[in-house]
DRENDO-1510 file (C-alpha; in Angstrom, 1 decimal, always signed):
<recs>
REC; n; res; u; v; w
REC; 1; UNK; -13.3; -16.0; -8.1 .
REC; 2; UNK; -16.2; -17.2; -10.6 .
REC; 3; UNK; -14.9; -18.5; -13.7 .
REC; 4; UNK; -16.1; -16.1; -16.9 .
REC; 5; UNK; -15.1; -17.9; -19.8 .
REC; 6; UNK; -13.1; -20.6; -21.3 .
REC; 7; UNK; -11.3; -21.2; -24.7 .
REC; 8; UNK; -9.5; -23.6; -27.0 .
REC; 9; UNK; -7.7; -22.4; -29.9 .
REC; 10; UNK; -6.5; -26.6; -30.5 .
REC; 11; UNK; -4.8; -25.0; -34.3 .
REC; 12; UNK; -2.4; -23.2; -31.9 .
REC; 13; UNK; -2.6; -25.9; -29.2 .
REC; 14; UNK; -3.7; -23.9; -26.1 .
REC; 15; UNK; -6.4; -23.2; -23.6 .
REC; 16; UNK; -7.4; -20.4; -22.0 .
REC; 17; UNK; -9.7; -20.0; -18.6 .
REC; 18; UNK; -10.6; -16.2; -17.4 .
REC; 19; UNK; -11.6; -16.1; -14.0 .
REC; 20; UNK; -12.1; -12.9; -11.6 .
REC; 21; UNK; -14.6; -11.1; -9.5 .
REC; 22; UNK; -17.0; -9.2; -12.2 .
REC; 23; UNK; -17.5; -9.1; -15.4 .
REC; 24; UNK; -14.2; -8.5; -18.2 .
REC; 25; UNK; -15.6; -5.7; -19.6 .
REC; 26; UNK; -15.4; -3.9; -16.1 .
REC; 27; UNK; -13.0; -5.9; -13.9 .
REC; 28; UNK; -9.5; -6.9; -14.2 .
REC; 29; UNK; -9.4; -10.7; -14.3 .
REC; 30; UNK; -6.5; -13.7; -14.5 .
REC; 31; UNK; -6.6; -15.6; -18.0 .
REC; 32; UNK; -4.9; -18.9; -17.6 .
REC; 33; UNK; -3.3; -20.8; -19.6 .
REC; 34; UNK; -2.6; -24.4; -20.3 .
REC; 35; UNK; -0.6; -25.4; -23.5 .
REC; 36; UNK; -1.0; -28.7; -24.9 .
REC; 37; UNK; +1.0; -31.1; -23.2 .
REC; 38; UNK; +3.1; -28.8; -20.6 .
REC; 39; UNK; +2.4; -29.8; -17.0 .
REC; 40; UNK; +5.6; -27.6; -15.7 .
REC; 41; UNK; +7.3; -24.0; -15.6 .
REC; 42; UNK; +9.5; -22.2; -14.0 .
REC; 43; UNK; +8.1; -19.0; -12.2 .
REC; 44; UNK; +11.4; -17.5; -11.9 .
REC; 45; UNK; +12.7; -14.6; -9.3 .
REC; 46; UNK; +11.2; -11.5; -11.0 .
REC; 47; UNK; +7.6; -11.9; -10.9 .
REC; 48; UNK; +6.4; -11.1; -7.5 .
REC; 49; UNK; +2.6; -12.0; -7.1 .
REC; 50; UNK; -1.1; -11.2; -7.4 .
REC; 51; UNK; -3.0; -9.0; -4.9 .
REC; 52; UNK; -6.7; -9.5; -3.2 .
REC; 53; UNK; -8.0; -7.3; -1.4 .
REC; 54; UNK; -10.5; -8.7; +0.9 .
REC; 55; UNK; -13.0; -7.2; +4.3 .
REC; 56; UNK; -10.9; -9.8; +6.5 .
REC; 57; UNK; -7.4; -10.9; +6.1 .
REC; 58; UNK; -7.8; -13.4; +9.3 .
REC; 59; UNK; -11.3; -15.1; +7.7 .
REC; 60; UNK; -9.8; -15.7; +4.4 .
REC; 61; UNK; -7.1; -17.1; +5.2 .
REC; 62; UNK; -8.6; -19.5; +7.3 .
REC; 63; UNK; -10.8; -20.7; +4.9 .
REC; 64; UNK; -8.1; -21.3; +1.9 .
REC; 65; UNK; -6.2; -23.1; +4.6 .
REC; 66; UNK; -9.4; -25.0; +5.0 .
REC; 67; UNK; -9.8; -26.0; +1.3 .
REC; 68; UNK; -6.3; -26.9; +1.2 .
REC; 69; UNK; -4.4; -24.0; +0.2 .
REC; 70; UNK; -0.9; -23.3; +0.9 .
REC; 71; UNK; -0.3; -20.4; +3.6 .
REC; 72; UNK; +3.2; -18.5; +3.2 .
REC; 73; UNK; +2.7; -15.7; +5.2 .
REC; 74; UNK; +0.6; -15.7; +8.0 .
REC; 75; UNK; -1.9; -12.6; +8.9 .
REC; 76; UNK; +0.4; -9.5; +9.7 .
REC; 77; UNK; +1.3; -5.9; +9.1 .
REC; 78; UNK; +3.1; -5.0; +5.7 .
REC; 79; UNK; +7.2; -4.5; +6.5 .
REC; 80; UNK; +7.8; -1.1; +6.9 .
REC; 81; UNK; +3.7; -0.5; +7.2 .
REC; 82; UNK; +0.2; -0.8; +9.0 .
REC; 83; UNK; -1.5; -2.4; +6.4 .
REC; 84; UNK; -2.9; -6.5; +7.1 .
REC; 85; UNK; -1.6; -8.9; +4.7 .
REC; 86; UNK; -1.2; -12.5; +4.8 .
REC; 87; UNK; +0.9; -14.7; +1.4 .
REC; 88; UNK; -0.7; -17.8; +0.2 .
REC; 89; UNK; +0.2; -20.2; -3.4 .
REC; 90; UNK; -2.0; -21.2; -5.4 .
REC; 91; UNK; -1.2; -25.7; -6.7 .
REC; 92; UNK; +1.4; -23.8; -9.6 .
REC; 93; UNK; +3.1; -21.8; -7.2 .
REC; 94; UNK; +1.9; -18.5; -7.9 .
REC; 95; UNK; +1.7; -16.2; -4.7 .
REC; 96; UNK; -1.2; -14.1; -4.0 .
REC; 97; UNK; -0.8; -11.2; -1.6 .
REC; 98; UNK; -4.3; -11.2; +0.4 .
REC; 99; UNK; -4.8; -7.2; +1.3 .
REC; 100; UNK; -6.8; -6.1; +4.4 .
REC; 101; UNK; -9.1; -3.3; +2.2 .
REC; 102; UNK; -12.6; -3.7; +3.2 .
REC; 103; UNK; -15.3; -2.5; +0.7 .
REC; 104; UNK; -13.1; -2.3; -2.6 .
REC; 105; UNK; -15.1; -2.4; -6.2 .
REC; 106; UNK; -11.9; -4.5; -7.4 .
REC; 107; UNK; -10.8; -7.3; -5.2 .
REC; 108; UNK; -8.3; -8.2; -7.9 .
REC; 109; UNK; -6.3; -5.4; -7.2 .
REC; 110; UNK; -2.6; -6.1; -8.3 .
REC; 111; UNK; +0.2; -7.6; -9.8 .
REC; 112; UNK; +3.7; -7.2; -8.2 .
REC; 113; UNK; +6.8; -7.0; -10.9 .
REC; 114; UNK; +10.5; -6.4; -9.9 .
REC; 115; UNK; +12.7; -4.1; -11.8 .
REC; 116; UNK; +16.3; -3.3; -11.9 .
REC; 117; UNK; +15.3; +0.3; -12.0 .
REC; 118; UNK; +12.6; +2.0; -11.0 .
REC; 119; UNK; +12.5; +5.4; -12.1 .
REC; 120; UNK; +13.2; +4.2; -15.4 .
REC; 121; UNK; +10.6; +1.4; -15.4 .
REC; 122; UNK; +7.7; +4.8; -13.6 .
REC; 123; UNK; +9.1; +6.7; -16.7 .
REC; 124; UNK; +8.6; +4.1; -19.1 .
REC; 125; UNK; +4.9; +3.3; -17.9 .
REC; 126; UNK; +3.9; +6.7; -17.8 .
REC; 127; UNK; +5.0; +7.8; -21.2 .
REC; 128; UNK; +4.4; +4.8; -23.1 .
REC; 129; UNK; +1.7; +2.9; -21.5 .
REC; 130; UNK; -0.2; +6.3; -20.2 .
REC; 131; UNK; -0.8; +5.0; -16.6 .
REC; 132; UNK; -0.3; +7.4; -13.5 .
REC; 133; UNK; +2.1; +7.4; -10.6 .
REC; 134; UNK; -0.1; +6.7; -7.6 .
REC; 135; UNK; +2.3; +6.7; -4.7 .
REC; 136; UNK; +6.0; +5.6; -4.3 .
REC; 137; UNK; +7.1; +4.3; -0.7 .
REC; 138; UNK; +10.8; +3.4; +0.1 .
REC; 139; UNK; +11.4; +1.6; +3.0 .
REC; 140; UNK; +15.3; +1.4; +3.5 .
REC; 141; UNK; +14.8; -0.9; +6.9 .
REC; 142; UNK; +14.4; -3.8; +4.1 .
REC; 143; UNK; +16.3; -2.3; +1.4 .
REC; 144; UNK; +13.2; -1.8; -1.2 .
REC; 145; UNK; +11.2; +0.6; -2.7 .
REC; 146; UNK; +8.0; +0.0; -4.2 .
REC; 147; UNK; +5.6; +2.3; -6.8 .
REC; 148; UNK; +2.2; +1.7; -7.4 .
REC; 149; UNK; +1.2; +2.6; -11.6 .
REC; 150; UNK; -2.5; +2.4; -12.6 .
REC; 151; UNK; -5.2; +4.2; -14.2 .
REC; 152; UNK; -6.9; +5.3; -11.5 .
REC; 153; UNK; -7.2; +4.9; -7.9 .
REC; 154; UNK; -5.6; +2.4; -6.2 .
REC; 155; UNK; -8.6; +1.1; -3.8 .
REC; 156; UNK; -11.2; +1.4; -6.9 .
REC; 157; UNK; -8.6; +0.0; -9.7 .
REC; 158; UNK; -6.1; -3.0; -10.5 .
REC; 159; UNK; -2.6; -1.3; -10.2 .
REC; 160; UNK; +0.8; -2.2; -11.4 .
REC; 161; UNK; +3.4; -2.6; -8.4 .
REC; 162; UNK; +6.5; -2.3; -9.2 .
REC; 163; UNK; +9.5; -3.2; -6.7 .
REC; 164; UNK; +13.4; -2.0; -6.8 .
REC; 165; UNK; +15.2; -4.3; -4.3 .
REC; 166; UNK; +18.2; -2.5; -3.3 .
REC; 167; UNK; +21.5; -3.1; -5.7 .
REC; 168; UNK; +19.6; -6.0; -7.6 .
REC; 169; UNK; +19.0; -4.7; -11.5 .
REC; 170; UNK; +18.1; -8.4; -12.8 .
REC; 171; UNK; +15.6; -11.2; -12.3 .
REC; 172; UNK; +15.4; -14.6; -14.0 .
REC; 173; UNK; +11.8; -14.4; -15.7 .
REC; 174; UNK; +11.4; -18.0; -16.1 .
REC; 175; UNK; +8.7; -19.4; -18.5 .
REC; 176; UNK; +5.1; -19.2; -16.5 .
REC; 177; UNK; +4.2; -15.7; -16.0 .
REC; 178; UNK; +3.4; -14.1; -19.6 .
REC; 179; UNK; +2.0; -10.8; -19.7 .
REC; 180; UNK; -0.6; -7.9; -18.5 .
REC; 181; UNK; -3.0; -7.3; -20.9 .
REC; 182; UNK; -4.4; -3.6; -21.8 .
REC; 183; UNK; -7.5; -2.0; -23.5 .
REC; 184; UNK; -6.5; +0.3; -26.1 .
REC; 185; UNK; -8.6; +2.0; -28.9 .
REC; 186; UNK; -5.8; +1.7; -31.7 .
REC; 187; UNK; -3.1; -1.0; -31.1 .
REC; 188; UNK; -1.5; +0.6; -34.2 .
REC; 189; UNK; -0.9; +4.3; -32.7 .
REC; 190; UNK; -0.2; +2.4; -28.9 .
REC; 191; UNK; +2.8; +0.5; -30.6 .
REC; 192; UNK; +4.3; +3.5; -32.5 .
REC; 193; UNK; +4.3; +5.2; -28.9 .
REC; 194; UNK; +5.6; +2.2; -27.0 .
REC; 195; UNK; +8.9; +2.3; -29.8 .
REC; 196; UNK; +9.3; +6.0; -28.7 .
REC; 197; UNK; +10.0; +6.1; -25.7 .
REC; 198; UNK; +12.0; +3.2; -25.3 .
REC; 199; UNK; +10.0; +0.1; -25.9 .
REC; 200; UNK; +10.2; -3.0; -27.5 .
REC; 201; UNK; +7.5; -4.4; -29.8 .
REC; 202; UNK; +8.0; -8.2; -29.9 .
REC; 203; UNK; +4.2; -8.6; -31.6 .
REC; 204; UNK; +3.8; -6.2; -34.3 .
REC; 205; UNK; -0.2; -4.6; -34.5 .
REC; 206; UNK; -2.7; -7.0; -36.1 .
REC; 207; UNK; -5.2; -10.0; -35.5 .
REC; 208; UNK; -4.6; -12.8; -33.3 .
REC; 209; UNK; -4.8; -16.3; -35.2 .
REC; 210; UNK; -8.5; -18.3; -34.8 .
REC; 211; UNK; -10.4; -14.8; -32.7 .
REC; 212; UNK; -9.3; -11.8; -35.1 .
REC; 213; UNK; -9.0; -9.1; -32.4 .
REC; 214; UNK; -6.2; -6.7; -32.6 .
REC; 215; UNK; -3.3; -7.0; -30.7 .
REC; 216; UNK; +0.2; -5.9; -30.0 .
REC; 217; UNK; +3.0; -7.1; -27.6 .
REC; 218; UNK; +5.7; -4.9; -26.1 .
REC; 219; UNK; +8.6; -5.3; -23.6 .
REC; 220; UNK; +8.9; -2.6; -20.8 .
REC; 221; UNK; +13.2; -1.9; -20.2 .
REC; 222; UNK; +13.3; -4.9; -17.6 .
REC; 223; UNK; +11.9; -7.3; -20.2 .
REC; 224; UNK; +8.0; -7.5; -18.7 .
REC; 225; UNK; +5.5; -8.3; -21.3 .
REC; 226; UNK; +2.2; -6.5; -22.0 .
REC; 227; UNK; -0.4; -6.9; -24.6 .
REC; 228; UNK; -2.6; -4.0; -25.7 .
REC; 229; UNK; -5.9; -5.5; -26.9 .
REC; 230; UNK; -8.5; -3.5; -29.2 .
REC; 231; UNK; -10.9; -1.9; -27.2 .
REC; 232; UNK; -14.1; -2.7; -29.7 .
REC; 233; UNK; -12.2; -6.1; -31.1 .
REC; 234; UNK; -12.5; -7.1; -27.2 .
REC; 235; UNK; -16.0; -6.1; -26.5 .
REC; 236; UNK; -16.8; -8.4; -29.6 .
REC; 237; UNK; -14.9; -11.6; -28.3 .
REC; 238; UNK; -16.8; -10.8; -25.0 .
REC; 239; UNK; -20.2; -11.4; -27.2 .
</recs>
C-alpha cells in the first residue's frame, strides 16, 4: 500500500494515516488511527479481517514473511471452495485475508464482519445502506454461511462480507475496529433512512470538529459501525 495522506486533529487528540492502492476519491482505502497516548486494544471476536486480492497468493506471502510479517494461514484453497487464500497479521493483530484474483482494479477488496443473523443484517444493508446482494454461499461442512454486500461487482469493487457462524448470534466487538466509512450525497436524508428500517444513529448529521465535512454514524442490528461521509464535503478534504 502507498500511504495517501496523514492527519492530526491534536484539539481532539488523534491521528489519522490513509493508506491503500489508488487514489480516495476512486479506491477504497484503510484510515488508521492512533489516539493520543493508547498503545493497546482489544480486537475482539466479531470483526473478522481485511481482504487483498493479489496475481499470486504463493509470491506474496513469501515476501511479507520476508519483511517480517506474521503468517496464519499458509497458501490454500478456501474451506468449502477452489479459491487460493493464505491469513497473515499485521504488528496490531489485524488479519488480512490475501485472495488469489489476478488482475482486479481494487486489491483492497474486503472487510469480513460477523453477525448473529444474516438475513436480517442482507436486509438491513440493502434497505438502509442501498448496497446489493452479490452472492450468498453456505457451507454446512464448517457450519457457516457467508454473503458478500457491495455496490458493485465483487472483482471490480470493495465488498462487505458478512458471516453467520452456525448457532452463534453474538460477538464481543472490543475497542480497535471502528467503522466503514460511506460516500453519500446528503448525510441528512441517509440518516432519516437508516432510522427506518431499523437503524441506529449514534452521530446525528452535521460537521466533524477541526475539517467541517458532513457526517453521520449508524449501528447496523449486530452493533457494526458505519459513517456516511458527504460526497462534495469529501472531495474538498481530498484538496
Amino acid at each position: 500500500m502507498k500511504l495517501l495522506r496523514k492527519r492530526d486533529i491534536p484539539e481532539e487528540k488523534y491521528t489519522n494515516a490513509f493508506l491503500g492502492y489508488g487514489s480516495e476519491d476512486s479506491h477504497f482505502v484503510v484510515e488508521l488511527t492512533y489516539n493520543y497516548g493508547v498503545d493497546k486494544y482489544d480486537i475482539g471476536a466479531g470483526f473478522g479481517h481485511f481482504g487483498v486480492a493479489v496475481d499470486d497468493v504463493a509470491k506474496t506471502v513469501e515476501l511479507i514473511r520476508a519483511k517480517g510479517g506474521k503468517v496464519t494461514r499458509e497458501p490454500g484453497p478456501v474451506k468449502g471452495g477452489k479459491t487460493v487464500i493464505a491469513f497473515v497479521e499485521d504488528p496490531d493483530g489485524y488479519k488480512f485475508e490475501i485472495i488469489e484474483r489476478p488482475g482486479t482494479p481494487e486489491p483492497l477488496c474486503q472487510v469480513m464482519l460477523r453477525v448473529g443473523d444474516l438475513d436480517r443484517a442482507i436486509s438491513f444493508y440493502e434497505k438502509a445502506c442501498g448496497m446489493e446482494l452479490l452472492r450468498k454461499r453456505d457451507n454446512p461442512e464448517y457450519k457457516y454461511t457467508v454473503a458478500m454486500m457491495g455496490y458493485g461487482p465483487e472483482d471490480k469493487n470493495a465488498v462487505l462480507e458478512l458471516t453467520y457462524n452456525y448457532g452463534v448470534t453474538e460477538y464481543g466487538k472490543g475497542n480497535a475496529y471502528a467503522q466503514i466509512a460511506i460516500g453519500t450525497d446528503d448525510v441528512y436524508k441517509t440518516a432519516e433512512v437508516v432510522k427506518l428500517f431499523g437503524g441506529q444513529v449514534v452521530r446525528e448529521p452535521g460537521p466533524l470538529p477541526g475539517i467541517s465535512t458532513k457526517i453521520t454514524s449508524i449501528l447496523d442490528p449486530d452493533g457494526w459501525k458505519s459513517v456516511f461521509v458527504d460526497n462534495i464535503d469529501f472531495a474538498k478534504e481530498l484538496e
